[in-house]
C-alpha positions as CSV (number, residue, x, y, z in Angstrom):
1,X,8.2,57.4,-10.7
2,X,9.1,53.7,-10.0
3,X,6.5,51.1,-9.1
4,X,6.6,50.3,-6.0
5,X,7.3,46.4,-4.9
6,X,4.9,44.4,-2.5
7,X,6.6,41.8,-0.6
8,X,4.6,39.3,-0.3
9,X,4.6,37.5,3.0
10,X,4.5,33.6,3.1
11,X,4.4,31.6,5.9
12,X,8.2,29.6,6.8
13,X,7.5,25.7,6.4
14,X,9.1,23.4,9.1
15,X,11.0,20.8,8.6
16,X,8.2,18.3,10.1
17,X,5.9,20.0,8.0
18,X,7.3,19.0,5.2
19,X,8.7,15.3,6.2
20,X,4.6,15.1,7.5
21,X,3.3,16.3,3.8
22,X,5.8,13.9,2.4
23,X,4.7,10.7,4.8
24,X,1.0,11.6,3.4
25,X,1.5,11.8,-0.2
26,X,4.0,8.7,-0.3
27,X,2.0,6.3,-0.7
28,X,-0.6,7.8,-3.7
29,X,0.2,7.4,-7.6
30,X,1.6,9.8,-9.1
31,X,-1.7,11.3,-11.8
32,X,-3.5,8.4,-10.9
33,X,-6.2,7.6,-8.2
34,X,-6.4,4.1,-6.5
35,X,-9.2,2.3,-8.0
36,X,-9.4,-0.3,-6.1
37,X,-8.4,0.0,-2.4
38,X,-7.6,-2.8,0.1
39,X,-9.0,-3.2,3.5
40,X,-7.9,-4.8,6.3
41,X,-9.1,-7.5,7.9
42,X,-8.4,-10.0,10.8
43,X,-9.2,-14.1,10.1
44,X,-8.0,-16.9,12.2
45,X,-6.5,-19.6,10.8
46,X,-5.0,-23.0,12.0
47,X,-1.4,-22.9,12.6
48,X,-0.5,-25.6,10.2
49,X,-2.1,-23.6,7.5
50,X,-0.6,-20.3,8.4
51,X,2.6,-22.4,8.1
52,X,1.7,-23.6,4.6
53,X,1.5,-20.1,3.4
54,X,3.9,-18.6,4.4
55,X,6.7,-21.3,3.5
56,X,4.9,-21.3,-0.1
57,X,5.3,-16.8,0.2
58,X,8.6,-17.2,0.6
59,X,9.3,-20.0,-1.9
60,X,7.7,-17.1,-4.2
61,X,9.8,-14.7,-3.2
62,X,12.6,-16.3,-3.7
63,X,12.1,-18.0,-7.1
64,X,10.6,-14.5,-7.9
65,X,7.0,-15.4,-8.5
66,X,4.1,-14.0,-7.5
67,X,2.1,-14.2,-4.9
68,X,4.9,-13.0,-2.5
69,X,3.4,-12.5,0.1
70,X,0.9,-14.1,3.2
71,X,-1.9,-11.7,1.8
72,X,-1.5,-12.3,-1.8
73,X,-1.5,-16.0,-1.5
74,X,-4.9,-15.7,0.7
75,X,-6.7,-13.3,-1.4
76,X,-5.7,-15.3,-4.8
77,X,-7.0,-18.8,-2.9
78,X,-10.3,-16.7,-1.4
79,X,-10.6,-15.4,-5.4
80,X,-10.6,-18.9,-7.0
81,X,-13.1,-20.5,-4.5
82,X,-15.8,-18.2,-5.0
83,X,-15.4,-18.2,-8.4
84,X,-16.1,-22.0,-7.8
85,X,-18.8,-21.3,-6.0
86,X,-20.9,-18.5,-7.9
């Protein structure tokens, strides 16, 4: 007497399903957990100071230093006056 074999029914995964499960797990480390998560925000700023920053972000870029970007530059200038300012 032979053993019998189950089949074993799984479900059929779509394409979208799996370009949707890929979307979602993109943007996480691989074995790692984010330790410290952004936020977004909205500030206002004057024009001529937006300017500034984002001539000096792409200076960066270019010469390949950091901060690159609107966002870094911000954060690193909010970062260094409250240290000023404990």
């Amino acid at each position: 007497m032979g053993l019998k074999k189950t089949s074993i029914k799984r479900n059929e995964i779509t394409i979208d399903q799996a370009e949707l499960l890929a979307k979602k797990l993109a943007d996480r480390p691989y074995g790692q957990e984010k330790t410290d998560a952004f936020v977004r925000t909205t500030i206002s700023l004057p024009k001529k100071l937006l300017l500034v920053i984002e001539d000096l972000a792409l200076k960066n870029k270019r010469n390949g230093i950091n901060p690159k970007n609107n966002s870094s530059i911000i954060r690193a200038a909010l970062e260094e006056y409250l240290i000023k300012h404990k």
